[in-house]
Backbone as a printed PyTorch tensor [residue, N CA C, xyz], in Angstrom:
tensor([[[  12.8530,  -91.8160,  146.8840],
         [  13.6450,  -92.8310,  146.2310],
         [  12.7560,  -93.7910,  145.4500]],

        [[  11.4130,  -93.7720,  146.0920],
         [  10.3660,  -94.9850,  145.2370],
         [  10.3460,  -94.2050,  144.1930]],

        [[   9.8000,  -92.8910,  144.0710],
         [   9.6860,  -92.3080,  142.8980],
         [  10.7190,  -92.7630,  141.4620]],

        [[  12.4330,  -92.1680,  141.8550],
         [  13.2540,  -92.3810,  140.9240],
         [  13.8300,  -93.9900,  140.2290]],

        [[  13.2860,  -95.0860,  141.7100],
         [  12.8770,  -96.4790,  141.2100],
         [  11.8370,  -96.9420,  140.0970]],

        [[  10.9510,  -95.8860,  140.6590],
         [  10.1590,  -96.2700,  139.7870],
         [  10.0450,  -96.1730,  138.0790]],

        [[  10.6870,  -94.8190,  137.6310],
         [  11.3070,  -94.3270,  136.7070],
         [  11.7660,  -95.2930,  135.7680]],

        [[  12.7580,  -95.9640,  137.2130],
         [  14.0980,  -96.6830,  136.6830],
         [  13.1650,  -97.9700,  135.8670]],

        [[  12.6060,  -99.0620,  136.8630],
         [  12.2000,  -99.7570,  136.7240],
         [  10.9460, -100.1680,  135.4380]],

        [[  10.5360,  -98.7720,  135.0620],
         [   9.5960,  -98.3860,  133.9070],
         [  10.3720,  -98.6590,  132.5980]],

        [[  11.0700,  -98.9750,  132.5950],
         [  11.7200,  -99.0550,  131.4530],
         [  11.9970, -100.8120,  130.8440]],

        [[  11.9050, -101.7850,  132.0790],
         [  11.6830, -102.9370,  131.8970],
         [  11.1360, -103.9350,  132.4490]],

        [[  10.2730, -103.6460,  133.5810],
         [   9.6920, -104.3940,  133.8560],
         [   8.0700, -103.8180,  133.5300]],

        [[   6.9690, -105.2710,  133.7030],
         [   5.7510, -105.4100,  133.4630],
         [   5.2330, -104.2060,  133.9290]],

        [[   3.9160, -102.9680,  133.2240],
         [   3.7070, -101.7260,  134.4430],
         [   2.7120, -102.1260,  135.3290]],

        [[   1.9480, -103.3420,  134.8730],
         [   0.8820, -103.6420,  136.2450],
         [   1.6500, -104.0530,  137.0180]],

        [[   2.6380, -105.1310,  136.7190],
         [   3.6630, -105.6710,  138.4340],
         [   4.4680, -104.3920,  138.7140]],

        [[   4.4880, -103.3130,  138.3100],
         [   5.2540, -102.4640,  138.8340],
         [   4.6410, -101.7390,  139.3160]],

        [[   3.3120, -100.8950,  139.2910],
         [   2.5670, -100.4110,  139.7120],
         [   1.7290, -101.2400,  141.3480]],

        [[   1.9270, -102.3190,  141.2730],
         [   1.3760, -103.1560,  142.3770],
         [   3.0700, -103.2700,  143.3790]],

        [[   4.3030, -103.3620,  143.3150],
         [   5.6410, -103.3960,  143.6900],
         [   5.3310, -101.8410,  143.9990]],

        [[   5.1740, -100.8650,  143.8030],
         [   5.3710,  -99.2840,  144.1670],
         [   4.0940,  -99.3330,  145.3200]],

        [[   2.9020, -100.2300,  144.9510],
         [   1.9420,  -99.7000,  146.0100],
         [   2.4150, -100.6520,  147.3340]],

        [[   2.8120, -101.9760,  146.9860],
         [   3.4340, -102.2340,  148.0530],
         [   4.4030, -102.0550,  148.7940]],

        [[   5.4050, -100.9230,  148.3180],
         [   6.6920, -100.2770,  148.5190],
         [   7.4520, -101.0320,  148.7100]],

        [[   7.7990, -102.1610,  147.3120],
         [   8.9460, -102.8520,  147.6110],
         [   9.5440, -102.6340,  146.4660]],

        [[   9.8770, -101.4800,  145.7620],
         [  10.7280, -101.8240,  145.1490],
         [  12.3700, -101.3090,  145.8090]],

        [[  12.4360, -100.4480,  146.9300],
         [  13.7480, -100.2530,  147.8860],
         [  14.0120, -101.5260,  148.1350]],

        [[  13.2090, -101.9080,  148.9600],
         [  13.7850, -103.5000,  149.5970],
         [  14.0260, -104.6340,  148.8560]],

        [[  13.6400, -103.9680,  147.6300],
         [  14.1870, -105.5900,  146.6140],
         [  15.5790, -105.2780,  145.6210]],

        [[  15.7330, -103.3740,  145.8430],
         [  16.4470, -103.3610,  144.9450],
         [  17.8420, -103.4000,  146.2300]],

        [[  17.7550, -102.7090,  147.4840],
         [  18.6520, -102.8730,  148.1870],
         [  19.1930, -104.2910,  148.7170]],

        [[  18.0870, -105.5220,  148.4590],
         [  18.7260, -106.3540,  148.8830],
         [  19.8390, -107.3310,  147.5710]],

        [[  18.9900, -106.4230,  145.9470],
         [  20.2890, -106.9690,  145.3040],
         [  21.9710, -106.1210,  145.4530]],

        [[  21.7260, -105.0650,  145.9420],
         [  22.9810, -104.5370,  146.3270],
         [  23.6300, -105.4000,  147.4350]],

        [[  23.4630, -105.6510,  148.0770],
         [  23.7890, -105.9930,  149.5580],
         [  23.9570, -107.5810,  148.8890]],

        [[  23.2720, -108.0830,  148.2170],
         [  23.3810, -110.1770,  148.1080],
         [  24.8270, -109.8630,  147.1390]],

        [[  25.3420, -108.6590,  146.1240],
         [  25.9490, -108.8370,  145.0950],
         [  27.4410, -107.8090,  145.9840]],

        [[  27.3330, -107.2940,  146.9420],
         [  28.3770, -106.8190,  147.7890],
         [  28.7720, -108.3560,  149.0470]],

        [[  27.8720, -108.8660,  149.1780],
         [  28.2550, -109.8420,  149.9180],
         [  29.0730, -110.6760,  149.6960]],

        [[  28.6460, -111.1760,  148.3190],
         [  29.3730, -112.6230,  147.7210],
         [  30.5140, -112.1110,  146.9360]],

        [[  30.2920, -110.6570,  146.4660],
         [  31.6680, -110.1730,  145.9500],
         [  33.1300, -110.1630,  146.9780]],

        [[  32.4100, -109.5130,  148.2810],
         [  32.9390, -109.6690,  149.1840],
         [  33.7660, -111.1870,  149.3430]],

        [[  33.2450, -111.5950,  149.8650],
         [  33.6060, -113.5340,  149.7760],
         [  34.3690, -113.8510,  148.8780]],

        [[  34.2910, -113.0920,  147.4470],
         [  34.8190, -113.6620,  146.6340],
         [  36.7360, -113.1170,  146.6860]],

        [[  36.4400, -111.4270,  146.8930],
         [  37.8490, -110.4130,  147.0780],
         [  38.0060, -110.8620,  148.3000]],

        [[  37.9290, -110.5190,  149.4740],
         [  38.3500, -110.5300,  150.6440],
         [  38.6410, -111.7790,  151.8750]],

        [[  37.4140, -112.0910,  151.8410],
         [  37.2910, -113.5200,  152.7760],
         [  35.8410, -114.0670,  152.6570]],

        [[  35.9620, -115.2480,  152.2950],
         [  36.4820, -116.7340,  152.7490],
         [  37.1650, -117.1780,  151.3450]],

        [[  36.5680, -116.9350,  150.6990],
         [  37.1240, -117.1320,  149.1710],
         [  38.3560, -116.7340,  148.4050]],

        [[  39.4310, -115.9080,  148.9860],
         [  40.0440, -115.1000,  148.2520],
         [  41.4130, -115.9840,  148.2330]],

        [[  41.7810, -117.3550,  147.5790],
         [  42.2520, -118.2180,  147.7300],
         [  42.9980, -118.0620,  145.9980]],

        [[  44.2630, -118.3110,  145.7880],
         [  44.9750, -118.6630,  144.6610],
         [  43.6060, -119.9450,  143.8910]],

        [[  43.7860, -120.7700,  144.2010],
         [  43.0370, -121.9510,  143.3570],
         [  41.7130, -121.3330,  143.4360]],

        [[  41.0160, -120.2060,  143.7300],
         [  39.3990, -120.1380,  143.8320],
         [  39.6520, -118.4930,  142.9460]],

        [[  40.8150, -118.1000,  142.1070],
         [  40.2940, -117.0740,  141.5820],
         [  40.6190, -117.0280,  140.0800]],

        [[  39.9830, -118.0740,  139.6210],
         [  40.1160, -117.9310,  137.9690],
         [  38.7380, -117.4420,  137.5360]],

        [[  38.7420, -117.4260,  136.2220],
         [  37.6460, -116.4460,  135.6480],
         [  36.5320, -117.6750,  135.4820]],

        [[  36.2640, -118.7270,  135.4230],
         [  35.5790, -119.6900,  136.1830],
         [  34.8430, -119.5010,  137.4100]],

        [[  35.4010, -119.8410,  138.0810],
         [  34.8660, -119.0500,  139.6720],
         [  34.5130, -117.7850,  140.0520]],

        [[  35.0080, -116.8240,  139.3140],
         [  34.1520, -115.2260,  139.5830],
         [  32.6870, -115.3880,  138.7490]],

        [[  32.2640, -116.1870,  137.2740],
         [  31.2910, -116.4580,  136.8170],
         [  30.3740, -117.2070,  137.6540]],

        [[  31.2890, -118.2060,  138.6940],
         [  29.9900, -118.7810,  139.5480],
         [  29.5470, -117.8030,  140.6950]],

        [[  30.6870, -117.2910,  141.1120],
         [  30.0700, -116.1470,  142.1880],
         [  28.5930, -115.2560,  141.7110]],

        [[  29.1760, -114.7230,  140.3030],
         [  28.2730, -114.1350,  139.3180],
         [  26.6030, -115.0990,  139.3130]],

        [[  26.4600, -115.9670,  139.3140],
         [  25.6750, -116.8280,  138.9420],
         [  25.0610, -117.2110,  140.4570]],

        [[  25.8650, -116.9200,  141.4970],
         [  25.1680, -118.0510,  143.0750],
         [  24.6310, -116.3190,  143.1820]],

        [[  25.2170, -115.1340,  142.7630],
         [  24.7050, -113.8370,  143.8070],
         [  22.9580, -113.6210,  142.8150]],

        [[  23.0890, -113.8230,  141.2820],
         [  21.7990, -113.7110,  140.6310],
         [  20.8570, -114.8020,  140.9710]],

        [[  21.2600, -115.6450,  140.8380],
         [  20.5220, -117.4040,  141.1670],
         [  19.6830, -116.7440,  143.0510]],

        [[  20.4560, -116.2440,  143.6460],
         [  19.7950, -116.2950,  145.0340],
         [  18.5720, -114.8900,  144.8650]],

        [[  19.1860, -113.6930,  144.2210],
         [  18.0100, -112.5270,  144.2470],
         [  16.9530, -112.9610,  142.9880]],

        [[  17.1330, -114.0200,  142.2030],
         [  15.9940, -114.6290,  141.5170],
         [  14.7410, -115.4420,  142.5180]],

        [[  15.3020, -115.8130,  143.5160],
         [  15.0890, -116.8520,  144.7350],
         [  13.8140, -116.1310,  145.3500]],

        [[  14.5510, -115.1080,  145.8630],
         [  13.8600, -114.3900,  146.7110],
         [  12.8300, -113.4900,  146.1180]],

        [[  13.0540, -113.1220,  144.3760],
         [  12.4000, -111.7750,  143.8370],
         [  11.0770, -112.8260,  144.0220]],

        [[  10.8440, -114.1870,  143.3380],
         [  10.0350, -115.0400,  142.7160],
         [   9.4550, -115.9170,  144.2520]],

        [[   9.7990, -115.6550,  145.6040],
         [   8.9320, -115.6400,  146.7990],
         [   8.0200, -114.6760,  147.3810]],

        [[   8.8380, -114.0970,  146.9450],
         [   8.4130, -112.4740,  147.2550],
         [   7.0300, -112.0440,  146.3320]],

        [[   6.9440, -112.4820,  144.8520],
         [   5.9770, -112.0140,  144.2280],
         [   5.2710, -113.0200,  144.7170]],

        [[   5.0610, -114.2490,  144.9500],
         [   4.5190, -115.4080,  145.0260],
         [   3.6080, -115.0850,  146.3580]],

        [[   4.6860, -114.8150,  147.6530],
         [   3.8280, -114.6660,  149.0020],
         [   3.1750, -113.4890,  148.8040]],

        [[   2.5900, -112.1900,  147.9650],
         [   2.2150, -111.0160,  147.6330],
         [   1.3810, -111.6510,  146.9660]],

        [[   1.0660, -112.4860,  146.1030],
         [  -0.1830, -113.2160,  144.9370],
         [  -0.7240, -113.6730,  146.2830]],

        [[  -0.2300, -114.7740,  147.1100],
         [  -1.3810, -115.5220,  147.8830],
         [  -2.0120, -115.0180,  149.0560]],

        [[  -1.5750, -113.2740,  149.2930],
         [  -2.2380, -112.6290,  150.3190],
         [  -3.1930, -112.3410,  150.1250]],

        [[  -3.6810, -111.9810,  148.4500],
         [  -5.1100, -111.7610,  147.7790],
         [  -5.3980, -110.4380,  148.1520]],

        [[  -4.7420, -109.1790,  148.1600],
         [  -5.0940, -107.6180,  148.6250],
         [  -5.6470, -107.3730,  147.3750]],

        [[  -7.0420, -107.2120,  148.1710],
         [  -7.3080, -105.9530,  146.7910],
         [  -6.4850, -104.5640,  146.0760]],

        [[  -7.3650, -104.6990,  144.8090],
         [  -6.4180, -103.2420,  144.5290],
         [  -7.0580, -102.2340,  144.9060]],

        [[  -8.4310, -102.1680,  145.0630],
         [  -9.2570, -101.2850,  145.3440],
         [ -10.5960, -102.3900,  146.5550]],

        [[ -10.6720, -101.1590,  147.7420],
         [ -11.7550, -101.7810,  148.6060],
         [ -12.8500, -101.7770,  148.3770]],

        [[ -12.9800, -100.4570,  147.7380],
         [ -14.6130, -100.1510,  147.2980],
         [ -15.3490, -100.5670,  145.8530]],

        [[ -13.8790, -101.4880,  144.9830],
         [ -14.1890, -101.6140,  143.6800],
         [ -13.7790, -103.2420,  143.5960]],

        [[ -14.5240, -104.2800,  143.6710],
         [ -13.7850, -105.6460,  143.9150],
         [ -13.6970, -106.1490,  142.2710]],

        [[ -14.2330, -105.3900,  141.5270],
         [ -13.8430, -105.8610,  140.0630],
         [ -12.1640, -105.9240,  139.5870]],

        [[ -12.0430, -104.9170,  140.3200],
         [ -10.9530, -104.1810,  139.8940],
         [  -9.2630, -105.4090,  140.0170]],

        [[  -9.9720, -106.3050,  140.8030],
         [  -9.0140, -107.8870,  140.8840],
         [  -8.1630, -107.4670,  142.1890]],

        [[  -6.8340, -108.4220,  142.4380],
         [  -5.9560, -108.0010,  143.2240],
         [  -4.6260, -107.8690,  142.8570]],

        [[  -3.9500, -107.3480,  144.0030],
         [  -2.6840, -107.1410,  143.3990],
         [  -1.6370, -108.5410,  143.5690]],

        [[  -0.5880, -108.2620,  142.2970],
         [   0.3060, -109.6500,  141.9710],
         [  -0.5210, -110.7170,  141.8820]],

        [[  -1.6890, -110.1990,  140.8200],
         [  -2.3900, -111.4360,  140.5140],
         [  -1.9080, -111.9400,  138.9790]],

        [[  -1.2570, -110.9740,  138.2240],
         [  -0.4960, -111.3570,  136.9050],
         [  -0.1790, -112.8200,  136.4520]],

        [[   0.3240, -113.3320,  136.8480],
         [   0.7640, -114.6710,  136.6600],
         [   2.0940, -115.1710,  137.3620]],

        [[   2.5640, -116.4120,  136.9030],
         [   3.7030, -117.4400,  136.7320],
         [   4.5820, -116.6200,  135.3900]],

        [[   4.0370, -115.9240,  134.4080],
         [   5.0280, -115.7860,  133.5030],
         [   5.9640, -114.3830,  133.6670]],

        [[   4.5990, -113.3730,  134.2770],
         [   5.3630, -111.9940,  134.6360],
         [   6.3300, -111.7810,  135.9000]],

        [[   6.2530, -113.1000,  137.0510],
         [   6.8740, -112.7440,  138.2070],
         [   8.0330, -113.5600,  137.5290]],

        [[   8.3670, -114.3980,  136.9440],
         [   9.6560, -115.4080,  136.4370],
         [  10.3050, -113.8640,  135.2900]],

        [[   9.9600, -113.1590,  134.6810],
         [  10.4020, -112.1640,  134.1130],
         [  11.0780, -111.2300,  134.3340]],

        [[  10.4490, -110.8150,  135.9400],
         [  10.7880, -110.1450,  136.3550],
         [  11.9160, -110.5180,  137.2910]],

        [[  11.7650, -111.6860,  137.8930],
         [  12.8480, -112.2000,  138.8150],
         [  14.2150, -112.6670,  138.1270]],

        [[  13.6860, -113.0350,  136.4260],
         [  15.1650, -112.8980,  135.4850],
         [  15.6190, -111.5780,  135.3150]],

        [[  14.9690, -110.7350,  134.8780],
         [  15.1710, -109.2440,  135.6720],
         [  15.9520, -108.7300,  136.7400]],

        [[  15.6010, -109.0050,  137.5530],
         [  16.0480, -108.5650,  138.7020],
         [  17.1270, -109.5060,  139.0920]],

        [[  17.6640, -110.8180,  138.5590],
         [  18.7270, -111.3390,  138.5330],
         [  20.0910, -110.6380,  137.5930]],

        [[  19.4430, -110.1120,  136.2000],
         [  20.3740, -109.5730,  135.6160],
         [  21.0430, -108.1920,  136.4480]],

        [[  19.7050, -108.0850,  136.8530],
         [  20.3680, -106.2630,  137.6240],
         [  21.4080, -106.8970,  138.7370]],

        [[  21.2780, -107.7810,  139.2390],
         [  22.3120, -108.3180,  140.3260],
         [  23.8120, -108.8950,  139.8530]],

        [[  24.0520, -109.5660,  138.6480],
         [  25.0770, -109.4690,  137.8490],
         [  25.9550, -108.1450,  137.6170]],

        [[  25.0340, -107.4630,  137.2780],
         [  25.5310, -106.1200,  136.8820],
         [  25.8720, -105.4050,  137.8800]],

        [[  25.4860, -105.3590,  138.9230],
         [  26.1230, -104.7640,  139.6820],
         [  26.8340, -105.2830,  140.5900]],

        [[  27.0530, -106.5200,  141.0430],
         [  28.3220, -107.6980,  141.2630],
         [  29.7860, -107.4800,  140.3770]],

        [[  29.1190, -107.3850,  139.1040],
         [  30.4840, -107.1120,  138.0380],
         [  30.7020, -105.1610,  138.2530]],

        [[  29.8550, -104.5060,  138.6280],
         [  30.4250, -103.1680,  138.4780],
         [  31.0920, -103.1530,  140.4140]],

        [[  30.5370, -103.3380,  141.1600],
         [  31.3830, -103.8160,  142.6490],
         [  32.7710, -104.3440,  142.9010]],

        [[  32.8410, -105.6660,  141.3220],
         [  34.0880, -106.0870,  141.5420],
         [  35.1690, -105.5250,  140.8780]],

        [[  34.4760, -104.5590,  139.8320],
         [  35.8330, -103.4340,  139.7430],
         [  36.4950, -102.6860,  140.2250]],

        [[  35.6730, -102.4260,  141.3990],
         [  36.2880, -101.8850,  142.8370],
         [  37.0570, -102.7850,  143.6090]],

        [[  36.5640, -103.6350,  144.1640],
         [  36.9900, -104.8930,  144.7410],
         [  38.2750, -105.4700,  144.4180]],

        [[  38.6040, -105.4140,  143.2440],
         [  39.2770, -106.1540,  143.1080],
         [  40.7060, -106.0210,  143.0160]],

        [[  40.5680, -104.2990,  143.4690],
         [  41.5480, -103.8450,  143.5350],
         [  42.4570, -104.0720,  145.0700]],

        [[  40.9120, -105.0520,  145.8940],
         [  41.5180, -105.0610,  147.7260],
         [  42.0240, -106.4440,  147.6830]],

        [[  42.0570, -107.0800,  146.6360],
         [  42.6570, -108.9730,  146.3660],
         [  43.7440, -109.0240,  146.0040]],

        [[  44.4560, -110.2160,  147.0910],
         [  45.6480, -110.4370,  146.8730],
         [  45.9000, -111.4060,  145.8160]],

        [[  44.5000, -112.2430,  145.3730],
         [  44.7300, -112.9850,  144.7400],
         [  43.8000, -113.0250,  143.4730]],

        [[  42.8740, -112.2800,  143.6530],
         [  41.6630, -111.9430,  141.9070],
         [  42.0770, -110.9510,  141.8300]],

        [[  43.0090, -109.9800,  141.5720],
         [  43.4890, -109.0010,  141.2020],
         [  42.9590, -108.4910,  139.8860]],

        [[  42.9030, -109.9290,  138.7750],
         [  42.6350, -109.3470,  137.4060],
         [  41.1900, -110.4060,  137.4080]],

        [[  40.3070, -110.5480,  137.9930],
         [  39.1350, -110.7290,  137.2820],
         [  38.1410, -109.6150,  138.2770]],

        [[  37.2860, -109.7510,  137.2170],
         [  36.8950, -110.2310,  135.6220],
         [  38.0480, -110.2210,  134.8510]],

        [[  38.4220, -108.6830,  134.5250],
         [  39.4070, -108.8580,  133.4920],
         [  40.9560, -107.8750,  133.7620]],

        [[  41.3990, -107.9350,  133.3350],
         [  42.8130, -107.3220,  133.7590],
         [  42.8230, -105.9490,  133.5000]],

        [[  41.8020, -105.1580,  132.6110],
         [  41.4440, -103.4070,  132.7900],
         [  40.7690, -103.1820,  133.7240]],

        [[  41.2270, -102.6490,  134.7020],
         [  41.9710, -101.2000,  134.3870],
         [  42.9030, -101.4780,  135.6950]],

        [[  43.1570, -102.6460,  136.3840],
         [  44.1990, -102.7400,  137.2110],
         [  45.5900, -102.9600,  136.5470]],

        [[  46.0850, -103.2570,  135.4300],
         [  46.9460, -103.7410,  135.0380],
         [  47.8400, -102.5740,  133.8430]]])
């Protein structure tokens, strides 16, 4: 599965932070936990605690949209951060060679906008499912293809 992540991920994010994310084998656990943060709050949003007449206008599914990316931005941009200040080499026998998630402040914020968009996107492709189990967001996002 790292393999076909990796693939995936080649296509927009940085290849040194991605190449250092594959040796640390996180790109499962970062991509499963945007599944799981964007099934959660979707959840909340269709089913329970949220699934309230006054809490389902197209207003409020944008903030859901926004608290499920806002939180896997949270975590992508700790995550690269506590990985920079462990200082692992990339190589033991070669100390030139620097360490890993030593890139910067500009490539881990890139990537964690990144990896926020991927959490949108699949929040909004979840709640097309979803929204078919609400008694009361029935039509958001938008009223195709329930209607």
């Amino acid at each position: 599965m790292e393999e076909s992540l990796y693939n995936f991920y080649n296509l927009f994010v940085n290849s040194s932070l991605l190449e250092d994310l594959y040796q640390e084998e996180l790109l499962s656990p970062l991509t499963w936990t945007a599944i799981g943060i964007a099934f959660v709050v979707a959840f909340a949003f269709y089913i329970w605690p949220f699934n309230r007449v006054s809490f389902s206008g197209m207003s409020h599914w944008l903030m859901m949209t926004g608290i499920s990316s806002l939180v896997l931005f949270i975590i992508t941009l700790v995550t690269c951060y506590q990985k920079a200040n462990q200082e692992i080499p990339r190589d033991e026998a070669d100390a030139d060679q620097g360490n890993l998630f030593d890139q910067g402040i500009s490539v881990f914020l890139s990537y964690a906008f990144e990896m926020a968009l991927l959490t949108a996107l699949i929040f909004f492709l979840i709640s097309m499912v979803m929204k078919n189990f609400s008694k009361n967001a029935k039509h958001r996002p938008m009223l195709w293809p329930s209607k």
